[in-house]
NULUMFI-914728 format. One record per residue: residue number from 1; residue in one letter; chain; x negated, y, z of N, C-alpha, C in turn. Coordinates in pm, whole numbers. Layout:
N
NUM:A:A:X:Y:Z:X:Y:Z:X:Y:Z;
...
This chain:
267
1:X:A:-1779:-851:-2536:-1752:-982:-2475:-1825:-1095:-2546;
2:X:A:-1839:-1083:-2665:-1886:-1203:-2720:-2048:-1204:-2711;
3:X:A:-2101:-1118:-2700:-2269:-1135:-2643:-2275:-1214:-2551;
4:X:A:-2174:-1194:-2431:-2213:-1229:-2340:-2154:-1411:-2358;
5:X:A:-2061:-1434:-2416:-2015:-1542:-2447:-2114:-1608:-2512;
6:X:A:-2201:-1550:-2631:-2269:-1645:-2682:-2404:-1635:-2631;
7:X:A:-2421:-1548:-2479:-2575:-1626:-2483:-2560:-1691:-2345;
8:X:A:-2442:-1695:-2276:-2387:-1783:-2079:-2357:-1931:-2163;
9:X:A:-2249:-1902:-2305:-2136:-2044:-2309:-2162:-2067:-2443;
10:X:A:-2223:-2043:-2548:-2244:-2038:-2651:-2163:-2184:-2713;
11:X:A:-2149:-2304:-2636:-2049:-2399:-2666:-1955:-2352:-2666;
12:X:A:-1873:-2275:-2563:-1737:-2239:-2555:-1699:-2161:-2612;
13:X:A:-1806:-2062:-2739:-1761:-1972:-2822:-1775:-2062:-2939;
14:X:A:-1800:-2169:-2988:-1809:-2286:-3074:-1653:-2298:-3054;
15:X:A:-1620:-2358:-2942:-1506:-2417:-2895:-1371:-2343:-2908;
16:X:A:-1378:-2194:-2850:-1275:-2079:-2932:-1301:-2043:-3062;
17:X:A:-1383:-2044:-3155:-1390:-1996:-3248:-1301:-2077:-3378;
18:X:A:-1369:-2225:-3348:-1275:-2309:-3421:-1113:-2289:-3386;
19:X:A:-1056:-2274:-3246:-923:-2232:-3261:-887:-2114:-3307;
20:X:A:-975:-2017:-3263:-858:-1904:-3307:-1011:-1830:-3403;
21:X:A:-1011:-1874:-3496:-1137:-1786:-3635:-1091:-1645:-3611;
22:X:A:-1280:-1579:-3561:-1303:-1455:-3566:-1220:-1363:-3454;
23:X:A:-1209:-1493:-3331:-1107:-1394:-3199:-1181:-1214:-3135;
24:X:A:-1301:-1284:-3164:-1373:-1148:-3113:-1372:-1032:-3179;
25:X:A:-1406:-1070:-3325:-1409:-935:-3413:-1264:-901:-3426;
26:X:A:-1142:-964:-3358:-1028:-865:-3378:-944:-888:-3298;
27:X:A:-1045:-882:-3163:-990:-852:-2983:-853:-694:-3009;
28:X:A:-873:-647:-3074:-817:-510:-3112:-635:-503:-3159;
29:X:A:-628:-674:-3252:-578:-699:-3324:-417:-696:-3256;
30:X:A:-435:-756:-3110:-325:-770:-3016:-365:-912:-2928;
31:X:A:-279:-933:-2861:-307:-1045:-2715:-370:-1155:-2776;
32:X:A:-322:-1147:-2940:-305:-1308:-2974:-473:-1340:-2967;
33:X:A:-542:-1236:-3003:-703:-1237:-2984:-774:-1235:-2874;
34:X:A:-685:-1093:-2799:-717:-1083:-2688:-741:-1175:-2548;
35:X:A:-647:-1283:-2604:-643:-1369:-2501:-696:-1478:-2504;
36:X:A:-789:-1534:-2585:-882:-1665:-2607:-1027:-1577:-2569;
37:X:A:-1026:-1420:-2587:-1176:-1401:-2578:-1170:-1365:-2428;
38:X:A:-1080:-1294:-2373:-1059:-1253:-2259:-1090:-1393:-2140;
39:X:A:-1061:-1521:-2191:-1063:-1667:-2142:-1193:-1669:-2105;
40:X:A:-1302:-1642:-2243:-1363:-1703:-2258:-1485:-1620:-2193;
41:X:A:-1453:-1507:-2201:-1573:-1395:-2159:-1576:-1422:-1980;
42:X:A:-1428:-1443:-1939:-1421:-1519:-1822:-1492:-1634:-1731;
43:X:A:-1492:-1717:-1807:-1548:-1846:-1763:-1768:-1807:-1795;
44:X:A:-1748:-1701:-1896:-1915:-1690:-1923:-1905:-1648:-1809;
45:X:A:-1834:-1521:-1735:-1905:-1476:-1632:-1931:-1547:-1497;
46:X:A:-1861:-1674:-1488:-1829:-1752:-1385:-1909:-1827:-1358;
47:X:A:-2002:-1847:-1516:-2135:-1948:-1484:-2229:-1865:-1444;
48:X:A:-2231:-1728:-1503:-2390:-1668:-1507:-2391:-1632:-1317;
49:X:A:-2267:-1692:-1245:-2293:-1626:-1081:-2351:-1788:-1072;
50:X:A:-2290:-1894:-1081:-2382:-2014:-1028:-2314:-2063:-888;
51:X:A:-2196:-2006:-857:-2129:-2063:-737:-2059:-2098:-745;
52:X:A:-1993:-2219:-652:-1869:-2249:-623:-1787:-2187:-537;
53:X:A:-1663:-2129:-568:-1567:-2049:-484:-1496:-2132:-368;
54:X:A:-1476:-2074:-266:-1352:-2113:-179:-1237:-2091:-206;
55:X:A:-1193:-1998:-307:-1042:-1992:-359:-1102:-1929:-463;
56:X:A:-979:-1961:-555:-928:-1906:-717:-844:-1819:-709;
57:X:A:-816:-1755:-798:-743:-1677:-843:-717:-1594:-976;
58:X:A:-617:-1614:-1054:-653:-1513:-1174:-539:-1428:-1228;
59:X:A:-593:-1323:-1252:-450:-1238:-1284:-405:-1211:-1441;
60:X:A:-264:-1308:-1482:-202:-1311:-1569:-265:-1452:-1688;
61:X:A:-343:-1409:-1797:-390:-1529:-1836:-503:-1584:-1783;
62:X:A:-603:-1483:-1683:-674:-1487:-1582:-643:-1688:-1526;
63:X:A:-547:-1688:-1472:-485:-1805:-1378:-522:-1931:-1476;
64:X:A:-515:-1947:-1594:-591:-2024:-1646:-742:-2079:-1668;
65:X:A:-788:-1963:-1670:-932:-1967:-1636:-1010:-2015:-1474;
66:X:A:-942:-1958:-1338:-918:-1988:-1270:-918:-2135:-1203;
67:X:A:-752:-2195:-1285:-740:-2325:-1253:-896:-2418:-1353;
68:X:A:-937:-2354:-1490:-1054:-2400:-1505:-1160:-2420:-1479;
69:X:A:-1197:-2316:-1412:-1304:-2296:-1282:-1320:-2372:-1187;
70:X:A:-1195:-2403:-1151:-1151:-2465:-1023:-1123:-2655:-1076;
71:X:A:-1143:-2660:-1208:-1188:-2823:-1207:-1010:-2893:-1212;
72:X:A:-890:-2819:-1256:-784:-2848:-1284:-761:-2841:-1418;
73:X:A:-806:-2827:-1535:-784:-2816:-1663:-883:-2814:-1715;
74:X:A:-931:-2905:-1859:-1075:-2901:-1909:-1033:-2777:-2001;
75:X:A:-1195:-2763:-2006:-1225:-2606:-2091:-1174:-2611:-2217;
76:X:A:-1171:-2756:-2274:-1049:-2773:-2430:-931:-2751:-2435;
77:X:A:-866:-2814:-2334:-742:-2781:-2344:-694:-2617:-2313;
78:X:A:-748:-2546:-2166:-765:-2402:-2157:-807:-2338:-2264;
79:X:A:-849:-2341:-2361:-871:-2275:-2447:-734:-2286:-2583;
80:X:A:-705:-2387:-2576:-570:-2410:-2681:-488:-2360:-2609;
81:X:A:-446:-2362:-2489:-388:-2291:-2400:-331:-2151:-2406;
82:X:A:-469:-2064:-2377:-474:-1925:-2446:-483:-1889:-2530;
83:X:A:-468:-1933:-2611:-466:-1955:-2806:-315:-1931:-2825;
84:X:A:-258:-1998:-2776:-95:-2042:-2803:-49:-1961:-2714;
85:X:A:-45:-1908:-2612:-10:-1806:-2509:-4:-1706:-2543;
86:X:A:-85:-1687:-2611:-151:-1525:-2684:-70:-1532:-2842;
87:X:A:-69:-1595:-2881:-14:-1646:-3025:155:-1591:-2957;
88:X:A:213:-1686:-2887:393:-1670:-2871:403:-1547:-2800;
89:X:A:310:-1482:-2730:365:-1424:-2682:427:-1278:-2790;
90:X:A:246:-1269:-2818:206:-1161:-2977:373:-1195:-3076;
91:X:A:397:-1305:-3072:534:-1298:-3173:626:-1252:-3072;
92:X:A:652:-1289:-2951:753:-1243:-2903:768:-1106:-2890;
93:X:A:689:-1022:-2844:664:-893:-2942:712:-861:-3004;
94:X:A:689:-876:-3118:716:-900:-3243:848:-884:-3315;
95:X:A:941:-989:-3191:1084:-982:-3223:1162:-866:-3197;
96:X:A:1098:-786:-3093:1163:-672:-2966:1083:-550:-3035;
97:X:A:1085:-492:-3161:1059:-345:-3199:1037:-273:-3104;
98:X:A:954:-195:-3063:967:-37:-2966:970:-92:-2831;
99:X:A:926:-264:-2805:887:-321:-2628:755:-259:-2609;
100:X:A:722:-200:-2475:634:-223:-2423:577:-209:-2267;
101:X:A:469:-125:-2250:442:-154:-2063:420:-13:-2042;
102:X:A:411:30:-1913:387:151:-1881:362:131:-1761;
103:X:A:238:160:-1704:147:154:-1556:211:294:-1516;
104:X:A:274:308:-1374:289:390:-1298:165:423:-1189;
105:X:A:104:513:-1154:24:505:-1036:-12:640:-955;
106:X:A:-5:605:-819:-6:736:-711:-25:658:-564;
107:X:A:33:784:-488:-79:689:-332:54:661:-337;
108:X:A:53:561:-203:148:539:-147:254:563:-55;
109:X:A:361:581:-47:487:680:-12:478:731:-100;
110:X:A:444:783:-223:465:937:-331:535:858:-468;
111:X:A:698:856:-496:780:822:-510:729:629:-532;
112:X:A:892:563:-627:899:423:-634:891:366:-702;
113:X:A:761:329:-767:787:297:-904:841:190:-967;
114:X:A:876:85:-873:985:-42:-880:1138:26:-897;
115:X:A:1182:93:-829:1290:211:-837:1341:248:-939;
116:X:A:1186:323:-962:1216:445:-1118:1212:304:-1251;
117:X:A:1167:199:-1219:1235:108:-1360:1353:38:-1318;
118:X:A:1387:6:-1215:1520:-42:-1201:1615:33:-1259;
119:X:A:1574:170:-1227:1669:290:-1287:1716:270:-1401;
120:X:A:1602:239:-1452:1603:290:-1647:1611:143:-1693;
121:X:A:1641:12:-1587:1660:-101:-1668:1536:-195:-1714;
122:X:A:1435:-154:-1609:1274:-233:-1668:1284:-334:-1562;
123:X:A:1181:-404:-1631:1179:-517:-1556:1012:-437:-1473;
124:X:A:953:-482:-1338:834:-484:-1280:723:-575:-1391;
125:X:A:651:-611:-1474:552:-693:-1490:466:-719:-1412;
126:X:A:338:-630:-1345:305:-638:-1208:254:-580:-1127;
127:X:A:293:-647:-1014:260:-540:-873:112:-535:-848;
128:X:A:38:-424:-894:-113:-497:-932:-175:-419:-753;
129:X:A:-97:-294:-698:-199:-269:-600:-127:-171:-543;
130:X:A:-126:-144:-421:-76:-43:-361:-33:72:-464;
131:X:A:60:117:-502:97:248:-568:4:200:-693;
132:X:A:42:102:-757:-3:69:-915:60:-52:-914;
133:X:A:211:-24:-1040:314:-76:-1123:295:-63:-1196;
134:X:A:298:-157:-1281:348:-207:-1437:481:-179:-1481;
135:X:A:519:-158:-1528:670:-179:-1617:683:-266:-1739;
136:X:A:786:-355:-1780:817:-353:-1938:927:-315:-1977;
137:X:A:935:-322:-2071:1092:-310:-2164:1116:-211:-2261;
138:X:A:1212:-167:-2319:1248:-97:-2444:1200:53:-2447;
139:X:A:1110:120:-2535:1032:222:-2568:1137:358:-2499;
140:X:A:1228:362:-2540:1359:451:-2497:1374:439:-2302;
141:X:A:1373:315:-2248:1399:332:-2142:1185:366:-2075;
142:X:A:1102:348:-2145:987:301:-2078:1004:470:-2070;
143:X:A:995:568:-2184:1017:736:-2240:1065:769:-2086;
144:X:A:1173:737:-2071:1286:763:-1955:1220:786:-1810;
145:X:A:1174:674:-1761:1104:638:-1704:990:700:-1684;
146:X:A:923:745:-1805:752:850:-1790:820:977:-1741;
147:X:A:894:1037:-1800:969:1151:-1737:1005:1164:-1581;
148:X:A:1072:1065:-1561:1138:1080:-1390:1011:1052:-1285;
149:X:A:886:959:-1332:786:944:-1241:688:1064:-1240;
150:X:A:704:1147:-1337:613:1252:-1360:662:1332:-1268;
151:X:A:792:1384:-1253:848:1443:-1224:858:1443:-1061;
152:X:A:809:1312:-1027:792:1248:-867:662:1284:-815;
153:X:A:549:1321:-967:424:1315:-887:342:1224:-924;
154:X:A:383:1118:-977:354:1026:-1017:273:983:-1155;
155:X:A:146:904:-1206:80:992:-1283:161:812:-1388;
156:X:A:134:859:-1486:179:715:-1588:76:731:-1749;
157:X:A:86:612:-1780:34:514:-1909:56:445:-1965;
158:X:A:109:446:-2091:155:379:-2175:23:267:-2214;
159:X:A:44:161:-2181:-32:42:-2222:-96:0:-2399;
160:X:A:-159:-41:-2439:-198:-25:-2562:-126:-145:-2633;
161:X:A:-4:-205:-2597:37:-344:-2608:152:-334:-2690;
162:X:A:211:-417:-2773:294:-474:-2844:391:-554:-2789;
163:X:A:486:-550:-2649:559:-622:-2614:529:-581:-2503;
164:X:A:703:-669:-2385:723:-627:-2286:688:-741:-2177;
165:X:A:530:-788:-2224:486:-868:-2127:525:-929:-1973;
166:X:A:549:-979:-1912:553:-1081:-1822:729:-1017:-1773;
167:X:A:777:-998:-1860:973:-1009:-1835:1043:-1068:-1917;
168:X:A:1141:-1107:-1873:1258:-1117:-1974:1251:-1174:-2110;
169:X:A:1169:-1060:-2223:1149:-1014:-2300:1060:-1116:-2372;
170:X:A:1011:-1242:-2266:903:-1301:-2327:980:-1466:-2385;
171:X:A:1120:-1486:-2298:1194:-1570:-2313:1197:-1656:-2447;
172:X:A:1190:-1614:-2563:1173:-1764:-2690:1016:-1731:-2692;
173:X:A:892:-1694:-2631:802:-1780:-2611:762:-1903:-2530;
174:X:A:876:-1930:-2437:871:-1993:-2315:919:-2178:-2364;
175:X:A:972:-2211:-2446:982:-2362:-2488:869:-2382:-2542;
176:X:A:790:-2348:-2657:702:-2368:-2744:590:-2436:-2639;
177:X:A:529:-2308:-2510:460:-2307:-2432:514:-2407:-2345;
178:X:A:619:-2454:-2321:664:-2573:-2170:603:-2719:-2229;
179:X:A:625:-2679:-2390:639:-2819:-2457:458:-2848:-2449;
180:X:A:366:-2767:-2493:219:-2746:-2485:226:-2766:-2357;
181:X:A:246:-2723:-2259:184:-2749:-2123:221:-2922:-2090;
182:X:A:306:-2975:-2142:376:-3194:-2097:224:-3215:-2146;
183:X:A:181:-3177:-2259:91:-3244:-2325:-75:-3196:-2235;
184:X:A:-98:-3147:-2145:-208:-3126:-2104:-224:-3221:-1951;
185:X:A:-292:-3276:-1940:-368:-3354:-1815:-358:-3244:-1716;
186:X:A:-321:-3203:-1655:-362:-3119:-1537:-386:-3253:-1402;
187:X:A:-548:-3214:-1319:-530:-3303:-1171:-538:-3176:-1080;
188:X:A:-599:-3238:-966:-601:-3179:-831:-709:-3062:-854;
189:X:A:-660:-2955:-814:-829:-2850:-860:-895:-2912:-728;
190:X:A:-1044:-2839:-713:-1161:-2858:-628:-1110:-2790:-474;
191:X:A:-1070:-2689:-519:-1022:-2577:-417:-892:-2519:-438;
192:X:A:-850:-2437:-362:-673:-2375:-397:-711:-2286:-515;
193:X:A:-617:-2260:-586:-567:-2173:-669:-435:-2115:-666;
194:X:A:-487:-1954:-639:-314:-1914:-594:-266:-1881:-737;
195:X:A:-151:-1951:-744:-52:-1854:-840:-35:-1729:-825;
196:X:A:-18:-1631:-946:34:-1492:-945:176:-1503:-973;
197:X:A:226:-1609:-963:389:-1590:-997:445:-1612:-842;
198:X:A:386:-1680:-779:415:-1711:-660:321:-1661:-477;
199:X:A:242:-1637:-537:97:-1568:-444:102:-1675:-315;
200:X:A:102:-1774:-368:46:-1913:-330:-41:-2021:-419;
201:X:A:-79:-2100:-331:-181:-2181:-428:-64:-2241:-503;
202:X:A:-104:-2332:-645:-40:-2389:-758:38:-2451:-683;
203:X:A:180:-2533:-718:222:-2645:-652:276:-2710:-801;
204:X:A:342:-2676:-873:363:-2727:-1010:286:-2665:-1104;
205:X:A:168:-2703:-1131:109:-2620:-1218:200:-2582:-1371;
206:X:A:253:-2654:-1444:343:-2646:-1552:402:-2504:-1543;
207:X:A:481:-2548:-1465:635:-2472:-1444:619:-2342:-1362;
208:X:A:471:-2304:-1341:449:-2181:-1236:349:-2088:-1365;
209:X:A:287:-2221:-1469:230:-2139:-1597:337:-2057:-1708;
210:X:A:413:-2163:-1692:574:-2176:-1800:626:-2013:-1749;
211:X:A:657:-2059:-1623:747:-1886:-1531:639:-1810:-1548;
212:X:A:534:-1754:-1555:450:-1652:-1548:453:-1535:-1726;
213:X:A:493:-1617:-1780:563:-1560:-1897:661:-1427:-1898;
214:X:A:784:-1446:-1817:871:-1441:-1783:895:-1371:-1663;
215:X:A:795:-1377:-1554:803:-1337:-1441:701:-1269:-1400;
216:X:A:712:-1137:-1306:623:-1057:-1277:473:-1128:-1188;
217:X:A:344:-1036:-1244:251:-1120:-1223:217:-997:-1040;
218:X:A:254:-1114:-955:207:-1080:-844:61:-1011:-769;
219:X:A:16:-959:-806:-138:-940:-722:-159:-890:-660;
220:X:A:-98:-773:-644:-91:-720:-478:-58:-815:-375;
221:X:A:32:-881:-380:50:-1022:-269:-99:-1111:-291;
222:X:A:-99:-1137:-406:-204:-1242:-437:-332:-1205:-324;
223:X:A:-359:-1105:-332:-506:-989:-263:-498:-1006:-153;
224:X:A:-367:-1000:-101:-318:-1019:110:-336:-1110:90;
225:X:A:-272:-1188:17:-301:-1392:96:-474:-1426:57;
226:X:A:-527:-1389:-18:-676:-1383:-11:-745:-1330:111;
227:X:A:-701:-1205:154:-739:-1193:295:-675:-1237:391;
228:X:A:-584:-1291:358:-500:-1375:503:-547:-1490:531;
229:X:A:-622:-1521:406:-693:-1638:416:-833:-1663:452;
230:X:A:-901:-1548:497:-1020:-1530:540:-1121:-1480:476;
231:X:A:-1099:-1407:313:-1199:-1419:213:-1273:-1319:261;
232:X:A:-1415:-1306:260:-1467:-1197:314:-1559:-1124:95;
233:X:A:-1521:-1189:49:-1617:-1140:-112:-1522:-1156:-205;
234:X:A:-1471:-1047:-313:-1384:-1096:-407:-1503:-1099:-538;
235:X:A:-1540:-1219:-625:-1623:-1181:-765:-1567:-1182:-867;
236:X:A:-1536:-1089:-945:-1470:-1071:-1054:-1549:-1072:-1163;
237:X:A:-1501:-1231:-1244:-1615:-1299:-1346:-1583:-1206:-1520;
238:X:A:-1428:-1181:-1454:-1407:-1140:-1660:-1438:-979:-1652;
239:X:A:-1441:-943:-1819:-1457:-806:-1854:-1423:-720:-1794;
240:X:A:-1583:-600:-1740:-1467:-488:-1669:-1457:-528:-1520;
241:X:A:-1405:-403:-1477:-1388:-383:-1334:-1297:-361:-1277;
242:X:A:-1150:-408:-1358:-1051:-346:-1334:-1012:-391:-1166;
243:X:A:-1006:-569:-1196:-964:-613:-1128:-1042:-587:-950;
244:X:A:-1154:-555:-949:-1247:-510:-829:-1172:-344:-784;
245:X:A:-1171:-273:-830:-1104:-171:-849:-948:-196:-762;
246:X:A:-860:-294:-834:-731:-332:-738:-788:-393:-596;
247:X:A:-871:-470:-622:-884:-532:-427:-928:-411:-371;
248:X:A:-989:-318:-438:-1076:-190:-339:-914:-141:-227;
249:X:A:-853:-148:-360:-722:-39:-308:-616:-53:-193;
250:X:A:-663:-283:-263:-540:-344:-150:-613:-378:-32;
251:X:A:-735:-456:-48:-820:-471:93:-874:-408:184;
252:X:A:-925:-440:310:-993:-322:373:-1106:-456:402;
253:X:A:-1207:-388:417:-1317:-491:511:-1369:-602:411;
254:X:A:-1308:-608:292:-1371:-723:191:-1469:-670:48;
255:X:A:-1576:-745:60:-1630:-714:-56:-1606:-723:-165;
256:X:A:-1623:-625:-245:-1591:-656:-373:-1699:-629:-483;
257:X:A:-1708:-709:-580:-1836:-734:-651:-1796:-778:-819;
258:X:A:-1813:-741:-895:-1825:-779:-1020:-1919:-882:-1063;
259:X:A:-1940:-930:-1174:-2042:-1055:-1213:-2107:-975:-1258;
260:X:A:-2150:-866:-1321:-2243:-784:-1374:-2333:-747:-1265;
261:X:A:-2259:-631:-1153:-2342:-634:-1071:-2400:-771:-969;
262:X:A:-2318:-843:-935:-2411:-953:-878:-2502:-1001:-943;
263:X:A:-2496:-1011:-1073:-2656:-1068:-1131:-2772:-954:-1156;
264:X:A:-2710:-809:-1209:-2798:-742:-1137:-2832:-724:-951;
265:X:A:-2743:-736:-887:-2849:-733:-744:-2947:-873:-738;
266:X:A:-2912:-978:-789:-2980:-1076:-802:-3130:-1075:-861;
267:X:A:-3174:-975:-978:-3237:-980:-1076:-3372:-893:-954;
């Protein structure tokens, strides 16, 4: 990530570096890293396409970058942003021994994987795509849980993470972060930006950043109201292909394109 950061934004790796010293060399470390470079490798890829979007969208700290893209938050403050996001959350973690996530995935009809954590007491984190769930919560119930979906057919993955991301679980990171968000300027973005907490465009930006902590990150909805909304191209600016990969699964008829390959078909 950081190649590409320092030869698209080479300011904006100036600009993260002073907040969070050496985020790249220890992306490894946990979110608290992960999530200023993940920002930032973001927004590189957003310039090297050279367009302006008809809608935003971003999934999880994604939505920050997003609303930055989209001309609702300067790239200073977004970056202290995901600094401190990544920081409370990494402690909230922290507090909860043996939290973490576990991706369920299979076609669809072939068991529930909203179900099989209700069962065992998880919260959803998110609905990322037809027959691909997230889970969080306590190592004992996540165990529980790998068992009964296996057992359905169902294939599962324990996440490489330190906490029970976007539930419950994230709750005393959530003041620190309300109090950081009074203090940021947010205006009108250029274009919509849908929330993943809500799979609508922003309407309180604060309090829909604040809940996304806390609350499962929508994107399977997010993907329909993108095509409900006419999108005929999804470009996916940050690291990786994951996110192209989910629209393949949820869309029919829409393109989907990475920033890598669009500047290679460009080249």
């Amino acid at each position: 990530m950081r190649v590409d950061v320092e030869r698209h934004r080479p300011d904006l790796l100036e600009l993260a570096e002073a907040e969070v010293p050496g985020l790249f060399d220890r992306v490894e470390e946990g979110t608290r890293f992960a999530q200023p470079a993940i920002y930032c490798a973001s927004l590189a890829g957003y310039h090297r396409i050279g367009e302006e979007a008809d809608l935003y969208a971003g999934h999880s700290l994604g939505e920050i970058a997003a609303l930055t893209a989209a001309g609702a938050v300067s790239e200073e403050d977004g970056v202290r942003l995901v600094a401190l996001r990544g920081r409370l959350m990494q402690e909230a973690g922290a507090e909860r021994a043996g939290d973490g996530m576990l991706a369920l995935l299979g076609r669809p009809g072939k068991g529930d994987p909203s179900a099989i954590g209700e069962r065992h007491g998880l919260a959803v984190a998110n609905d990322n795509a037809p027959g691909q769930v997230v889970l969080s919560g306590p190592g004992a119930a996540l165990d529980a849980a790998t068992a009964e979906a296996e057992d359905a057919g169902l294939r599962s993955m324990r996440l490489p993470v330190t906490g029970a991301f976007h539930s419950p679980a994230m709750a005393s990171a959530v003041p620190e972060y309300e109090a950081a968000l009074r203090d940021v300027a947010f205006t009108a973005p250029r274009v919509p930006v849908l929330s993943g907490v809500t799979a609508q465009p922003f309407d309180d930006v604060r309090a829909r950043l604040a809940e996304s902590l806390t609350h499962p990150v929508r994107w399977r909805e997010v993907l329909l109201a993108l095509g409900d909304r006419g999108v005929e191209r999804i470009v996916e600016t940050g690291p990786g292909r994951v996110l192209t990969g989910l629209a393949r699964r949820t869309l029919d008829g829409v393109e989907t394109v990475s920033a890598d390959q669009l500047e290679a078909a460009r080249a």
